[in-house]
C-alpha positions as CSV (number, residue, x, y, z in Angstrom):
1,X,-37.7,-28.9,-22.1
2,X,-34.7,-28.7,-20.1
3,X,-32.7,-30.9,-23.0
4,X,-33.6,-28.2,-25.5
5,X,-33.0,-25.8,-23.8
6,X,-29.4,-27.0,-23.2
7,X,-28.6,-27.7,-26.9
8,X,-30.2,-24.5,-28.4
9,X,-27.7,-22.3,-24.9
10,X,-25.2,-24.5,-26.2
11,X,-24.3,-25.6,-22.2
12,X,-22.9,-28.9,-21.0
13,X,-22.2,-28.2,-17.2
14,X,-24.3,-27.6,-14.3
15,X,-26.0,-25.8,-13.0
16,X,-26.4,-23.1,-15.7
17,X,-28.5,-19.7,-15.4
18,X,-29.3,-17.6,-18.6
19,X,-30.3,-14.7,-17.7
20,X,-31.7,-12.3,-19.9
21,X,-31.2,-14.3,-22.6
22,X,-28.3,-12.9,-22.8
23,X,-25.5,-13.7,-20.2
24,X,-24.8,-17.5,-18.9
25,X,-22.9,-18.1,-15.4
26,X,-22.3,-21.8,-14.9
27,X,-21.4,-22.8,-11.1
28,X,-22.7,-22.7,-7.8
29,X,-21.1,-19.1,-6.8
30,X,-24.2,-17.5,-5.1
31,X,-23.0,-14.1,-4.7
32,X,-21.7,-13.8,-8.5
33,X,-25.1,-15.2,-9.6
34,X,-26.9,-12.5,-6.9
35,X,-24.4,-9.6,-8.8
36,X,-25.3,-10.9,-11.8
37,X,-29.2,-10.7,-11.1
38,X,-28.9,-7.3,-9.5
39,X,-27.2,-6.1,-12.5
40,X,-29.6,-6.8,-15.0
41,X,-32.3,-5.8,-13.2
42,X,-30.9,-2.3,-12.2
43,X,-30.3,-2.1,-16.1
44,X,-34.0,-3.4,-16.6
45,X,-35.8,-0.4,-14.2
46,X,-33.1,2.2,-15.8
47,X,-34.8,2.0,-18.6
């Protein structure tokens, strides 16, 4: 699952977090994946 999932997000680092389906942050940074997170959830209970 993880393979496929890698070749259809087209990433060939990791670690890797889509989020959303939309926005991909590869590193181990835990405060940009935390403002990342936060983000799209404040946009997520916005609306």
């Amino acid at each position: 699952m993880g393979f496929v999932k890698a070749l259809w997000y087209r990433f060939r680092q990791y670690p890797t977090f889509i989020v959303n389906r939309r926005e991909k942050y590869t590193g181990w940074d835990e405060k940009t994946l935390a403002e990342i997170l936060e983000r799209h959830l404040a946009e997520k209970t916005a609306a």
